[in-house]
Structures are given as C-alpha cells and as structure tokens.
N, C-alpha and C positions, 0 to 999 in steps of 0.2 A: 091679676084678679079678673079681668075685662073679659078673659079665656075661658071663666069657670074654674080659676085652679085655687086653690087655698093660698095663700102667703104669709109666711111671717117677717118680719123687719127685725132685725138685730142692729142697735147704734154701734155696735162695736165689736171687735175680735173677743174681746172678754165675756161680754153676755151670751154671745153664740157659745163658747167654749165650756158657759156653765151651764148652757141649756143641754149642749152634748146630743142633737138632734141627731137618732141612730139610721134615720131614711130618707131619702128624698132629693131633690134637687137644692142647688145651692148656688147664687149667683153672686160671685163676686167680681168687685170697681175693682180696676187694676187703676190704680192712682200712681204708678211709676213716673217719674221728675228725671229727664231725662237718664232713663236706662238706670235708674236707682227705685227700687219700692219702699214707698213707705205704707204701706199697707199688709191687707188679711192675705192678698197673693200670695207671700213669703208661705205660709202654712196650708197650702196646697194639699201639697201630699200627707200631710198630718189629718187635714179632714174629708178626704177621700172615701176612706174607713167604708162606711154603708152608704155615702154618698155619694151623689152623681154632680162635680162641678163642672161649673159654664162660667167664663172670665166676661167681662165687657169694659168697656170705656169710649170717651167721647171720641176720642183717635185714634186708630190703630196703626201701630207698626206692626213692621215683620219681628222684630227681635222681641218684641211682647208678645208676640202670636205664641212665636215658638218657644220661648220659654215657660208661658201658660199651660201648651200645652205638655210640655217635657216635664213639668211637677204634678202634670195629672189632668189635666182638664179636658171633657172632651169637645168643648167647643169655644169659640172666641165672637162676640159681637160686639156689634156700636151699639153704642147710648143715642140717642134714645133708641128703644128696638121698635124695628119694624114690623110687623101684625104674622105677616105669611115668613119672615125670617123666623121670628120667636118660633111660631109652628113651625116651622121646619127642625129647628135645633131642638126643640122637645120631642120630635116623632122619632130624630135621629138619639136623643138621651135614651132614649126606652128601649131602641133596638139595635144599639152599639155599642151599653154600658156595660153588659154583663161579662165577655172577657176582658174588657178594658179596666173593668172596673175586679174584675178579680185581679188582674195582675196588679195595677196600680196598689191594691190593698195587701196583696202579699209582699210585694218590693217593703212597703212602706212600715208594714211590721216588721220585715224582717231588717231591715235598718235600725227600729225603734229597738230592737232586741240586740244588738251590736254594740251597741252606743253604751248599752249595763254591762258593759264586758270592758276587762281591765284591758290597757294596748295588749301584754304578752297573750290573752285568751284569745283576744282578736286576730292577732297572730298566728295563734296553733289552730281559731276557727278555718282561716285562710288558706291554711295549711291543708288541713282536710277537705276543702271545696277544691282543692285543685289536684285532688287523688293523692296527696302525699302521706308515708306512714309515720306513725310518732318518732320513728329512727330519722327519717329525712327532714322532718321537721325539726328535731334535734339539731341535726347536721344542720341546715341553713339557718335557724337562730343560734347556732354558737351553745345549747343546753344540755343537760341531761337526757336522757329519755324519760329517766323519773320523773323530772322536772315538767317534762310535755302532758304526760300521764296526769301530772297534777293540777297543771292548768287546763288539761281535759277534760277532769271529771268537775272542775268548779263551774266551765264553760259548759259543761252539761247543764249542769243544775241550774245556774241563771238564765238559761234557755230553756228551762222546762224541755228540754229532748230526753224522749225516752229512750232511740236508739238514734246510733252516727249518724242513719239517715235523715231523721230532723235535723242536726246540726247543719250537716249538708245542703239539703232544702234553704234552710236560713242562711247559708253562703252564696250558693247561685243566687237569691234573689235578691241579697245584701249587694252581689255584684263582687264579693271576695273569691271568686272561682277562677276570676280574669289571672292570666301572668303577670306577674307584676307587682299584684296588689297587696302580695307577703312583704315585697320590700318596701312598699311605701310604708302599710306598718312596722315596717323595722325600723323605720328613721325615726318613726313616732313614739317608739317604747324609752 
C-alpha cells in the first residue's frame, strides 16, 4: 500500500476462493514445515487463472523456490519485503507475465478438464495427443474400436471440443502427449 498499490487481505484460502478475484497480483506465505505445506501454495496453479502470483516467506530455500515456481509462480521473496526488491518483482510481474501467464493458464485448465474425464477417456485422450488412430488405441488398451469411438465422442463432449484438434490442444498441455503417459493411465483404469 506504502507503493500506491490497492490491497486486499484475505484470512484464508476459502474467502479468496469465494471472492474468485478475476485480476491482479496475488501474494502468497509459503508456510511449508519442513518441505510439507500446509497452506494456499498447494492451489497455485488453480489460481493462476487471470492472475499473476508471487510466493514469500520469512526463509527461503531452494526446494520452495522451485517448487513455487514449478506450480506457477513468477517470483519468490523474503518476508518482510524489501522497498526496491518488491519494485523489482512488480516491474518484473507486468513484463513477464503475459506468456508465462498464458501457459500457466492453459496447462492448468487443461488439467482441470482431464480430471472430468473417466480413466478409459483419459486414456483414449492420451491416445490422441500422442498421434495415435482409434485402431492403435484400440490395439494398446486391449478395446474395440467401437468402444474407442465411444469413449471419444463422450471425451469430446466433456471437453466441450468442437474438433480433435481441441482435444489435442488439451493433451499437450495436460502433458498427455508425453510417451508413456497412456500407460501410466492404463494402470489407473
């Protein structure tokens, strides 16, 4: 406030989540107890969305750096902040958020859109981000084709994709495009 900037205060992970603040910067206490959080860090990339977050706490390590920043965050300070740090991480918020902050927000929807998917949709999603046809996908889940076909068009729908290429989209950024990651969800089905 001392900056000129507006601030709100939220006591808690719940009042922020009802207020659903669609702009702005957001600073959250990393209050992790040796390498465990109990705090609002855990929902990172959940509120990313149109915002731009900044982690802090009174001590920094390295494995809190980087996991702070590996959930989305684009910067990390000590408590209390320093006058010309804060400016710095705010010049840097404004003029390093915009790709960081569109990927961050496509990753994190497109996760959020996964998770409303049955394991075997998740599967045939998989399946398609990593160029596979309903016949090969058949072939490595052990299925139908019909059967692929059917968990394709329901996996359409709960994706709101109008063509394969959304579903697509929501695979690479899910991280479902990787090798591999049909069979991790095959053990999950």
């Amino acid at each position: 406030m001392s900056l000129g900037i507006h601030a709100e205060i939220y006591e808690s992970s719940e009042e922020f989540f009802e207020t659903n603040p669609q702009s702005g910067l957001i600073f959250i206490a990393d209050d992790r107890v040796d390498g465990a959080s109990t705090g609002l860090l855990d929902d990172v990339s959940i509120m990313v969305g149109a915002n731009k977050v900044i982690a802090y706490s009174e001590e920094i390590s390295p494995d809190n750096v980087v996991s702070a920043v590996q959930a989305g965050a684009l910067d990390y300070l000590r408590w209390p902040f320093e006058r010309e740090r804060l400016q710095a991480a705010l010049r840097k918020s404004s003029a390093d958020a915009p790709p960081h902050l569109k990927l961050a927000r496509l990753k994190a929807t497109a996760l959020e859109a996964v998770e409303r998917l049955s394991p075997r949709e998740a599967q045939v999603l998989a399946g398609l981000g990593q160029g596979m046809s309903n016949k090969d996908i058949a072939v490595a889940l052990e299925i139908s084709p019909r059967t692929v076909e059917i968990h394709r068009g329901n996996m359409m729908t709960k994706l709101n994709a109008k063509a394969i290429s959304d579903a697509v989209r929501i695979a690479i950024y899910a991280g479902l495009d990787q090798a591999g990651s049909m069979g991790k969800l095959r053990s999950a089905a």
